[in-house]
Each structure stands twice: as C-alpha cells, then as structure tokens.
KOLFIRO-447605 format. One line per 2 residues: number of its first residue (from 1); their letters; for each residue x, y, z of N, C-alpha, C, CB. Coordinates in nm, 2 decimals. Atoms other than C-alpha are relative to their C-alpha. Last residue first. Glycine has a CB too. Example, Ala and Ser with C-alpha at 12.3 -4.5 7.8 and 13.67 -1.06 7.14 Angstrom:
2 = sa = -0.09,-0.11,0.00,1.37,-0.11,0.71,-0.08,0.11,0.08,0.04,0.05,-0.14  0.09,-0.12,0.00,1.23,-0.45,0.78,0.09,0.12,0.00,-0.10,0.00,0.12 $
! end
This chain:
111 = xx = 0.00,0.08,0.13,17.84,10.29,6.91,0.04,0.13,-0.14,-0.18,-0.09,-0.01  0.05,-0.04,0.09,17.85,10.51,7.22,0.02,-0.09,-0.16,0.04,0.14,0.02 $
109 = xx = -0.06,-0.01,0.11,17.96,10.27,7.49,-0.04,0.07,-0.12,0.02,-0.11,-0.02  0.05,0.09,0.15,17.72,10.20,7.79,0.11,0.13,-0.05,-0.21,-0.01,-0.07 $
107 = xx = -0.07,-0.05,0.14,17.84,10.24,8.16,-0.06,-0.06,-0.09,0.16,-0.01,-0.03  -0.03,0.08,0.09,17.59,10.07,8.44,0.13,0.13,-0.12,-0.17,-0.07,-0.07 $
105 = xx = -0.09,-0.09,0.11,17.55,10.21,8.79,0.04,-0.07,-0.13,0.16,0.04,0.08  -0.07,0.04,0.10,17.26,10.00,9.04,0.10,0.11,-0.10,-0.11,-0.06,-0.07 $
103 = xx = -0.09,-0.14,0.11,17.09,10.10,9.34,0.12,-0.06,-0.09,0.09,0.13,0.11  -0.09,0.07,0.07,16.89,9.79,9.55,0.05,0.10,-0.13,-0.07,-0.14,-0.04 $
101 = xx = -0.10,0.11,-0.08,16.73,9.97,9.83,0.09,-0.06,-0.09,-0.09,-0.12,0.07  -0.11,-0.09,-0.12,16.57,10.29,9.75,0.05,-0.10,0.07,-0.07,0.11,0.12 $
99 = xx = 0.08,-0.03,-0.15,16.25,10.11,9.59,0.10,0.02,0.10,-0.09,-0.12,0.05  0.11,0.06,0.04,16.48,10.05,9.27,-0.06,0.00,0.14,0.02,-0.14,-0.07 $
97 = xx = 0.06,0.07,-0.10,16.73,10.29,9.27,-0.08,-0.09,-0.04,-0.06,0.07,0.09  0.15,0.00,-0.05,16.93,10.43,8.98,-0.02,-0.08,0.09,-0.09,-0.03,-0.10 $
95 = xx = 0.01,0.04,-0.14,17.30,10.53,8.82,-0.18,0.01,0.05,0.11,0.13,0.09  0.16,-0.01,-0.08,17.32,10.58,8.45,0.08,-0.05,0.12,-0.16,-0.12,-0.07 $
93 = xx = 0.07,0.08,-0.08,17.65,10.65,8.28,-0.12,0.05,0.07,0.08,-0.04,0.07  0.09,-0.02,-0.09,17.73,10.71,7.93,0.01,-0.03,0.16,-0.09,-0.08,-0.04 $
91 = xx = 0.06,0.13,-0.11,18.05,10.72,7.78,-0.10,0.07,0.02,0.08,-0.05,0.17  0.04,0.13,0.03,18.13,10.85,7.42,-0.02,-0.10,0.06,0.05,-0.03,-0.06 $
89 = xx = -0.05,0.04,0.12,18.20,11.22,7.49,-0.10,-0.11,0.00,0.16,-0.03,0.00  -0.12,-0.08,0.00,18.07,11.24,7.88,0.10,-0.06,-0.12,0.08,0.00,0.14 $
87 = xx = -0.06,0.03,0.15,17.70,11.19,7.85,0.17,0.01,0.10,-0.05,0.17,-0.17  -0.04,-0.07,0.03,17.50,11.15,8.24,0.08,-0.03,-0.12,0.04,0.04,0.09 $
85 = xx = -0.12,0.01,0.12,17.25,10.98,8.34,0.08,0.11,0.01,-0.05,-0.01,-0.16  -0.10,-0.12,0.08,17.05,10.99,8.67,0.07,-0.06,-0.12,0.14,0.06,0.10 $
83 = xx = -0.10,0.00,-0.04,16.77,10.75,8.86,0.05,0.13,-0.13,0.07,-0.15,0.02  -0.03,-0.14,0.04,16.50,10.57,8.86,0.09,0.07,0.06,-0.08,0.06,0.01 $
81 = xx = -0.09,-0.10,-0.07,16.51,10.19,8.84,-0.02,0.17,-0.06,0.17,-0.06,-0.02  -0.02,-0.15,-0.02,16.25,9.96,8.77,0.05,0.07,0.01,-0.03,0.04,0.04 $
79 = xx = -0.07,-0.09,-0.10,16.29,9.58,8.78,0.01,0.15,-0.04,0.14,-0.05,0.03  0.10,-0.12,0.00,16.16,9.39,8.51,0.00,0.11,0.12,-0.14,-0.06,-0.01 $
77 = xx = 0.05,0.02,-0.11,16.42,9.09,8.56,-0.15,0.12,0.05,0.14,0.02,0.09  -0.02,0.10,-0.10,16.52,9.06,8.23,-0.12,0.00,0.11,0.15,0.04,0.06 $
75 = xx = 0.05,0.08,0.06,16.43,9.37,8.09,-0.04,-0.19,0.05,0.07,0.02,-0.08  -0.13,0.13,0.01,16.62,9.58,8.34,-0.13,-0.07,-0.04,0.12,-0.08,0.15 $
73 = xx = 0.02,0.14,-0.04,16.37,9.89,8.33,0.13,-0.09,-0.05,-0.14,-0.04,-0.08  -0.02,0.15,0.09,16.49,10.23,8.29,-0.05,-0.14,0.09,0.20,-0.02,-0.03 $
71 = xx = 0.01,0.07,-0.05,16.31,10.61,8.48,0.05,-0.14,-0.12,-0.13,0.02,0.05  0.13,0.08,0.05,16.39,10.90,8.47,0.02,-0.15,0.03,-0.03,0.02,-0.16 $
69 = xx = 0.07,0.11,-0.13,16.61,11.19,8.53,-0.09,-0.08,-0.09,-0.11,0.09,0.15  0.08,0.06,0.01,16.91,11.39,8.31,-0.05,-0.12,0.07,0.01,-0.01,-0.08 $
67 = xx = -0.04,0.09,0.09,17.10,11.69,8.38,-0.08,-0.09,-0.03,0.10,-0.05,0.04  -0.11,0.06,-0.10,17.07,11.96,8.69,0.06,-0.11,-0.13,-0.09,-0.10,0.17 $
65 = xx = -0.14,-0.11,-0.06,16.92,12.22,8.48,0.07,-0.09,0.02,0.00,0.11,0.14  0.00,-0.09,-0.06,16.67,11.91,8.33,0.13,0.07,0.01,-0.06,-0.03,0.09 $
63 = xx = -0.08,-0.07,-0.01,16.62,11.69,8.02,-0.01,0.11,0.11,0.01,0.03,-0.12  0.00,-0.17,0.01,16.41,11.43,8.08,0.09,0.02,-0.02,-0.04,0.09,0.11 $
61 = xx = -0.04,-0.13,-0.10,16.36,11.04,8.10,0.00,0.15,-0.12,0.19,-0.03,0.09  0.02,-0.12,0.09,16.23,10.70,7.91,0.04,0.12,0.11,-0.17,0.02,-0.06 $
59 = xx = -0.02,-0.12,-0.10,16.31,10.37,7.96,-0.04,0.12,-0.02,0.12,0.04,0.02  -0.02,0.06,-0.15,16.27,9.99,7.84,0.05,0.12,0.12,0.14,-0.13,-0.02 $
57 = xx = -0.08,-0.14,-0.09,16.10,10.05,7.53,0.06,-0.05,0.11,-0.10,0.12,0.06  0.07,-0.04,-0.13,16.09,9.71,7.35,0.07,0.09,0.07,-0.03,-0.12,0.09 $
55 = xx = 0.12,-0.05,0.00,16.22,9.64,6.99,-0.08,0.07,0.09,-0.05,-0.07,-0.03  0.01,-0.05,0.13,16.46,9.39,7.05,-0.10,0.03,-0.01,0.03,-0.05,-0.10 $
53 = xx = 0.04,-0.07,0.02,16.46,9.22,7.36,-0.02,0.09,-0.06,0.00,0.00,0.03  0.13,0.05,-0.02,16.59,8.89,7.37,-0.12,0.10,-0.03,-0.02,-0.05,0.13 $
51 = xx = -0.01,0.10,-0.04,16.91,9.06,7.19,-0.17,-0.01,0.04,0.11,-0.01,0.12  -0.03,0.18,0.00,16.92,9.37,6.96,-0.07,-0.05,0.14,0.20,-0.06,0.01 $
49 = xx = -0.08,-0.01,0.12,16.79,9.73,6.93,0.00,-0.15,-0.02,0.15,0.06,0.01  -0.10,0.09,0.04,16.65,9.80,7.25,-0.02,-0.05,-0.15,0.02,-0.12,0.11 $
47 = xx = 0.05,0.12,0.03,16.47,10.10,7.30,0.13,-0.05,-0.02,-0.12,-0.02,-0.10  -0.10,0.09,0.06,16.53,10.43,7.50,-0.05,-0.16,-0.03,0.12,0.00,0.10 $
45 = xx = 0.04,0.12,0.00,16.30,10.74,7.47,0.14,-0.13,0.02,-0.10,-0.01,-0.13  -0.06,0.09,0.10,16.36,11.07,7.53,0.00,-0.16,0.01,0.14,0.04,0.00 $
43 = xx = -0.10,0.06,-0.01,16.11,11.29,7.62,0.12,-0.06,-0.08,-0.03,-0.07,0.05  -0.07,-0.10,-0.05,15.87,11.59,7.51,0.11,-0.13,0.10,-0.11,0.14,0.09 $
41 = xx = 0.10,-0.07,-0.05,15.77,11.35,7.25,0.08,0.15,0.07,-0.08,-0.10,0.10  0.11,0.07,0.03,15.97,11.07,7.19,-0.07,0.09,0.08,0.00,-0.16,0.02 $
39 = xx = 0.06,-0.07,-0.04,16.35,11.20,7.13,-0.12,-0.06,-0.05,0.04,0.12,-0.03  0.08,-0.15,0.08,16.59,10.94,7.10,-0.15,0.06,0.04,-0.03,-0.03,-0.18 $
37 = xx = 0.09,-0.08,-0.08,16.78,10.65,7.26,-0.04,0.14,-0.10,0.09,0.03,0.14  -0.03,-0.14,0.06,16.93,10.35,7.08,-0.15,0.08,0.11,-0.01,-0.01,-0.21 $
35 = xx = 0.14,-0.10,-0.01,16.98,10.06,7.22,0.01,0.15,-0.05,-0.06,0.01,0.15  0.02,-0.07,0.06,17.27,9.74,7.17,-0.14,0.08,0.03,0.02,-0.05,-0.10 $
33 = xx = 0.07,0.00,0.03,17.36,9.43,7.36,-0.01,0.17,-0.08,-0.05,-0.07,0.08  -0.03,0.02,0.15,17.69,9.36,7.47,-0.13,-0.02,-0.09,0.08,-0.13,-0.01 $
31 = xx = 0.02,0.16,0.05,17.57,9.31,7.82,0.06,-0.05,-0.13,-0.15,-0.05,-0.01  -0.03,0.07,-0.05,17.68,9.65,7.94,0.03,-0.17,0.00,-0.04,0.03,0.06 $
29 = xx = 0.01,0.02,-0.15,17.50,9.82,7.70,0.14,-0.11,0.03,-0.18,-0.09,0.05  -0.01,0.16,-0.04,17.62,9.90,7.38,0.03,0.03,0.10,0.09,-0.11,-0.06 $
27 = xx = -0.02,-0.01,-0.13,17.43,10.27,7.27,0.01,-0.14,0.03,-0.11,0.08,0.08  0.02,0.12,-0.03,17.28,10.41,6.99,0.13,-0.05,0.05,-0.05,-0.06,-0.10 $
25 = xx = -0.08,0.09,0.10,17.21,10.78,6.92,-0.02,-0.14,0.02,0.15,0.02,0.00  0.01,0.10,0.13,17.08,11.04,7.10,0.07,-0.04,-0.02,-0.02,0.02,-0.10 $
23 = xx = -0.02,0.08,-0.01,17.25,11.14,7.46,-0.08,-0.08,-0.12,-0.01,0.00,0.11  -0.15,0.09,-0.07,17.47,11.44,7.40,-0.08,-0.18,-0.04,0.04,0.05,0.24 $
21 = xx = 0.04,0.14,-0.02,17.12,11.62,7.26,0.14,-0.11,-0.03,-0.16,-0.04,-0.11  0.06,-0.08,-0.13,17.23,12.00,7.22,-0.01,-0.15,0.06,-0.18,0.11,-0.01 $
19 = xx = -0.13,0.05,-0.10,17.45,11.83,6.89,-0.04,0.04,0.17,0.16,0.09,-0.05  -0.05,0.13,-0.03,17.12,11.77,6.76,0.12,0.00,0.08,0.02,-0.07,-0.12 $
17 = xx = 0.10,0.07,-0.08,16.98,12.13,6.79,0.02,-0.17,0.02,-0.14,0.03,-0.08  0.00,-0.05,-0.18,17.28,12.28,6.68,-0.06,-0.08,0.09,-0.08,0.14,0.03 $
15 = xx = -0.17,0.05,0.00,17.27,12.08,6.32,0.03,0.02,0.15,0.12,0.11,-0.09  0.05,0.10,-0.05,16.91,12.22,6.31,0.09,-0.10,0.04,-0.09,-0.05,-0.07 $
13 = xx = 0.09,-0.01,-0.10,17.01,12.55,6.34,-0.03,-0.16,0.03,-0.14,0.10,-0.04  -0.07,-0.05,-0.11,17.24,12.53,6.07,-0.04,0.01,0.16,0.02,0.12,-0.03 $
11 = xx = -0.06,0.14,-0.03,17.03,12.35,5.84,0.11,0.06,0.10,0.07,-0.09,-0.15  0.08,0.12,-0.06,16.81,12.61,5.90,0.06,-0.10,-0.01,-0.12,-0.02,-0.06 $
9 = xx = 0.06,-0.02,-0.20,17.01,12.90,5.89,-0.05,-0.13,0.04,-0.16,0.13,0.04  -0.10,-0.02,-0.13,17.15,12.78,5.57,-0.05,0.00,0.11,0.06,0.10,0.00 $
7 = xx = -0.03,0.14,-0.02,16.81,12.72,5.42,0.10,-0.01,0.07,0.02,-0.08,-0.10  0.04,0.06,-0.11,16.75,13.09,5.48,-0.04,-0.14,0.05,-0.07,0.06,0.03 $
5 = xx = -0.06,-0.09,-0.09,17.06,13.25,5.31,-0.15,-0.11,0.08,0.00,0.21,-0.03  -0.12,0.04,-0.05,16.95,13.03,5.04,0.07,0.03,0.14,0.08,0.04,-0.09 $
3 = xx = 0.00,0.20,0.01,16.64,13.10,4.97,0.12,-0.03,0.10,0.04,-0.09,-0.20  0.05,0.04,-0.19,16.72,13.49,5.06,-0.05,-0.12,0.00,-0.14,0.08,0.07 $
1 = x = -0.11,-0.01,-0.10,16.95,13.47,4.74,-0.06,-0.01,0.14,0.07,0.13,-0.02 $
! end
C-alpha cells in the first residue's frame, strides 16, 4: 500500500512540475515554421523543428520573478535579440533588441 501511495505522489508531483513550465512544448513561428522549447539544464532551450533550419538551437533563456529573459537568434539573418517572453494559454510572445536599436515582437501559436 505505501508503493502506491508513493507512486501517486510522484506522478502527481511530476504532473505539477510540467504544468509550472507554460512555455514547453512546440511552437509555429511566425513564418510557419515549427520549434520546440524545453528544459536544457538550468535553462530552456529553443530549437527548430522544421524549415532551413531544423535541428539548430536558436535561443535559450530563464525563468525569473519578473517572467522570462534571454537571448533568440533569427536564423536567417543571425541577428541576436535579447529580450522577454511571455505564455498566455496558447500564445507566446517574445519582444527583443538587438544592440538597442532594432527591437522586434513576434507571436508563436502553441501547436
């Protein structure tokens, strides 16, 4: 009986611990392209899925108080931006700089 009682907990607990993380999963960009983001370490990682770039990290950020920071590349053009996300349900959005001059906002689609 304490088997049981403490597999529960644990698939209970670990059930929690995923829905804590809004922004796992996978994720159509703007372009109609596809990425999935997940935990890579003490970050979260984001790779692309499909198009030219399939396969290749192109971001990685934090979880803080305020919400979430870090840093995505535009593949393409290799451009840097750091900046904010935020979940809400099944939108994303990022907002980021690139050397505090050219600031960008994209929505992605939870797949």
């Amino acid at each position: 009986m304490k088997r049981a009682t403490v597999a529960i907990a644990f698939s209970m607990t670990t059930g929690l611990a995923s829905a804590g993380d809004p922004v796992v999963g996978d994720w159509k960009t703007e372009v109609g392209t596809t990425a999935t983001i997940s935990r890579c370490g003490q970050v979260y990682c984001i790779r692309m899925k499909t198009g030219n770039h399939a396969g290749k990290q192109i971001g990685s950020f934090s979880r803080t108080d305020e919400g979430y920071h870090g840093e995505i590349t535009e593949p393409d053009s290799r451009k840097t931006f750091t900046g904010s996300l935020s979940v809400s349900g099944d939108i994303m959005k990022m907002s980021g700089c690139t050397m505090k001059v050219v600031c960008l906002t994209q929505t992605w689609q939870r797949l």
